[in-house]
FITITI-806433 format. One line per 4 residues: number of its first residue (from 1); for each residue x, y, z of C-alpha. Coordinates in Angstrom, 1 decimal, decimal comma. Each point is the difference from the previous one (the first is absolute). Layout:
<nodes>
NUM) X:Y:Z  ...
</nodes>
This chain:
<nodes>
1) 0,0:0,0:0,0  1,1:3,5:-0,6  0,4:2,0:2,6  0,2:3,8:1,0
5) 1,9:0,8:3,0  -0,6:4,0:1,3  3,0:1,0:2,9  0,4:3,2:1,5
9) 3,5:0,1:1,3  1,3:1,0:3,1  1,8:3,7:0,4  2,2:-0,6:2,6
13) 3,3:-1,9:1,0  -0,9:-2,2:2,3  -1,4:-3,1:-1,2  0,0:-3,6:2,3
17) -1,3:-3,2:-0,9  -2,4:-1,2:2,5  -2,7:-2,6:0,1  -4,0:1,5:-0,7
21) -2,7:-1,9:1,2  -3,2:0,8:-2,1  -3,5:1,7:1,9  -2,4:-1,7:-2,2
25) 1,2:-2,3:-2,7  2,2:-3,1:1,7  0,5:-1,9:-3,7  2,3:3,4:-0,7
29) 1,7:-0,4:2,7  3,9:-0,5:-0,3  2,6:-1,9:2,5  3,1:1,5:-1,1
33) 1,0:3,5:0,8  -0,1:2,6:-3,0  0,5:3,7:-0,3  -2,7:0,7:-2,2
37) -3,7:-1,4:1,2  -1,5:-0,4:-3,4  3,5:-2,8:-0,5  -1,5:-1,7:2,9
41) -3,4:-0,2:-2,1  1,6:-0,9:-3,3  2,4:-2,9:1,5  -3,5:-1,4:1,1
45) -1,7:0,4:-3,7  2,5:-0,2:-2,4  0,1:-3,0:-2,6  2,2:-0,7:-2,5
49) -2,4:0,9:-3,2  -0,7:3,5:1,4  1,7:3,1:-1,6  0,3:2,5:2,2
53) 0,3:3,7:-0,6  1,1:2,1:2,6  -0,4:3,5:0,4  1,8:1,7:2,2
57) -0,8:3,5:1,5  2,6:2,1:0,9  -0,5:3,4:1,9  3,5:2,7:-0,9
61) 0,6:1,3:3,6  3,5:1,4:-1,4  2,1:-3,0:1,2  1,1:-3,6:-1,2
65) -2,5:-1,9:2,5  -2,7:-0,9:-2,7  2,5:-1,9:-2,5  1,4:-1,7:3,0
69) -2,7:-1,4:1,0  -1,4:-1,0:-3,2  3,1:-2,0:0,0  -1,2:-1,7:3,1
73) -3,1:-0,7:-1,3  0,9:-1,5:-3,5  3,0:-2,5:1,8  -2,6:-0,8:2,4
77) -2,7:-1,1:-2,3  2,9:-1,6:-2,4  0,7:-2,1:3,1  -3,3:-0,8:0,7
81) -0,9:-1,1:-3,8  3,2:-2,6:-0,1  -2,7:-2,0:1,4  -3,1:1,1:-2,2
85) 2,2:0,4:-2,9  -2,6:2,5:-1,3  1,0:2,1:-3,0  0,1:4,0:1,7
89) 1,2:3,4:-1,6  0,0:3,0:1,8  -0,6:3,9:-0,6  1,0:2,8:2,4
93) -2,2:3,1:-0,3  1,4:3,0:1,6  -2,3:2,7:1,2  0,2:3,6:2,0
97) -0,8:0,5:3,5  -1,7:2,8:-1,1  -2,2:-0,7:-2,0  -2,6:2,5:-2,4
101) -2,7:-0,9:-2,3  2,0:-0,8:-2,9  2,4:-2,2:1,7  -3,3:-1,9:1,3
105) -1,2:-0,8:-3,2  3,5:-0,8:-1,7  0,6:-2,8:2,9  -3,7:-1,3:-0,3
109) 0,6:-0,6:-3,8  3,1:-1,6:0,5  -1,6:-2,5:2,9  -2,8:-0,8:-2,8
113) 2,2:-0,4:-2,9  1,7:-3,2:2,0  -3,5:-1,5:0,1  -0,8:-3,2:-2,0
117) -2,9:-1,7:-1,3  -1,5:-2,4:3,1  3,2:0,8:2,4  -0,7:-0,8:3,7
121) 1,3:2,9:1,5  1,6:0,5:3,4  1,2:3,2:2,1  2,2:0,7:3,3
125) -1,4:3,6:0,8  2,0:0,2:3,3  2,9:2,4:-1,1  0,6:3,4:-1,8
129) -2,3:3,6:-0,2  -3,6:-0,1:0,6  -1,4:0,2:-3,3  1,8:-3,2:-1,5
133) -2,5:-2,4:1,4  -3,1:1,8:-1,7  1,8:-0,2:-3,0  1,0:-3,4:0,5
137) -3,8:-1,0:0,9  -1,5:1,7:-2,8  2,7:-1,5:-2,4  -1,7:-2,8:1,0
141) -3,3:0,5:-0,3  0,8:1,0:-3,8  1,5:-3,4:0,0  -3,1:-1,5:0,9
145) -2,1:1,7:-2,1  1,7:0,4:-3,1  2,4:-2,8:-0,6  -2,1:-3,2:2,3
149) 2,7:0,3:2,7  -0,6:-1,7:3,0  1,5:0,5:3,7  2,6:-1,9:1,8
153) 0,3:2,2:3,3  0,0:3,1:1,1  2,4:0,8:2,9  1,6:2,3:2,4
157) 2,4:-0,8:2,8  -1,1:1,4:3,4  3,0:1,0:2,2  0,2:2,0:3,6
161) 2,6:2,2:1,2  1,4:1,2:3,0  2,8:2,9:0,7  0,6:0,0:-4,0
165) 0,3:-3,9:0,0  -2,2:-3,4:-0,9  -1,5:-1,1:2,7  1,3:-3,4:0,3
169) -2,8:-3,5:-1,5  -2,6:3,4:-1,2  0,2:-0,5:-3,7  -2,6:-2,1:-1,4
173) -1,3:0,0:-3,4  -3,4:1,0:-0,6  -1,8:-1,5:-3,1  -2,2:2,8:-0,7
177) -1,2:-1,7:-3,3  -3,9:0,0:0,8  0,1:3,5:0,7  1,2:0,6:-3,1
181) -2,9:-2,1:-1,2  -2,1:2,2:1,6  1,1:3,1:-1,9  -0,6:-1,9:-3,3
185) -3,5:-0,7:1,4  -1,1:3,2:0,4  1,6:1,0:-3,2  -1,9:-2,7:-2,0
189) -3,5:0,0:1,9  -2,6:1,6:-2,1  -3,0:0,6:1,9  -2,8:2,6:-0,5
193) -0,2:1,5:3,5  2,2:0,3:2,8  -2,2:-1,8:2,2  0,4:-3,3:-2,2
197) 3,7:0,5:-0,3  0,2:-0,4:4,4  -2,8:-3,1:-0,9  3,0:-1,2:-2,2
201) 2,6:1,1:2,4  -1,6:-2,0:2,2  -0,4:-3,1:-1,4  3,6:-0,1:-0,7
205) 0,6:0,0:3,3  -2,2:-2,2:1,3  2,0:-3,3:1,6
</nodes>
């Protein structure tokens, strides 16, 4: 299967490798330790037929910290695949930290340009400026609704800090994937009133 990997890159230069237990999705979850969460997700999913696509995000903060860890992230997932023997390739997309308008909707045509026909798409939203994960999201949902993507996972990694440092067995990945689900509901659902939209709503919810 073909798949579309969305990463937002961490700014800083100060990266460990830790285990991350998973808050909602245990068949992600990964043993080993890993410095980026969505590697702990892909050593659990990869097969050897997929080709992956990964796109990462990088944030210019004015120093070499981006490309570094990019580095990390590529010989961690090379490491991990010697076991899949998946076939990947990899694309680094660098961004402003300020961003305007027009640098919004040059980086959201690049992130849609990497999409494929019936891709199962994945993202790791946990790093890099605020406004990367709406583009990432929406990306996505252009995916969905233009090329029959489907979704792998959607995830972020939770982590605590105390006096300026990780607070030690915080971290934990959160699979976040049916709240993006949600998003796509309620951009999908065509009802005629708002009061059968909640009756939807509502229904969607029900256990």
């Amino acid at each position: 299967m073909n798949k579309i990997v969305f990463v937002t890159l961490m700014m800083a230069d100060n990266m460990k490798k830790r285990h991350f237990p998973v808050d909602g999705n245990s068949l992600i979850e990964y043993p080993g330790e890993t410095y980026y969460a969505i590697n702990s997700v892909l050593a659990q999913t990869l097969k050897k037929e997929d080709i992956v696509k990964v796109i990462l995000l990088e944030t210019n903060a004015g120093d070499k910290a981006g490309e570094k860890n990019a580095g990390y992230f590529k010989n961690e997932l090379e490491e991990i695949n010697k076991k899949c023997g998946a076939q990947i390739s990899y694309e680094i997309i660098t961004s402003d930290f300020a961003n305007d308008k027009s640098k919004y909707k040059t980086l959201y045509k690049k992130l849609v340009k990497n999409l494929t026909q019936g891709a199962e798409l994945y993202a790791d939203i946990t790093f890099g400026i605020k406004t990367l994960p709406i583009l990432i999201l929406n990306a996505m949902q252009f995916g969905e609704k233009f090329f029959d993507c489907s979704i792998g996972n959607v995830i972020y990694l939770k982590t605590e800090f105390k006096d300026g440092k990780v607070v030690e067995d915080s971290q934990c990945i959160f699979d976040i994937t049916a709240l993006y689900m949600l998003s796509t509901f309620t951009n999908m659902i065509e009802c005629s009133s708002g009061e059968r939209a909640l009756a939807a709503l509502d229904a969607l919810f029900e256990e």
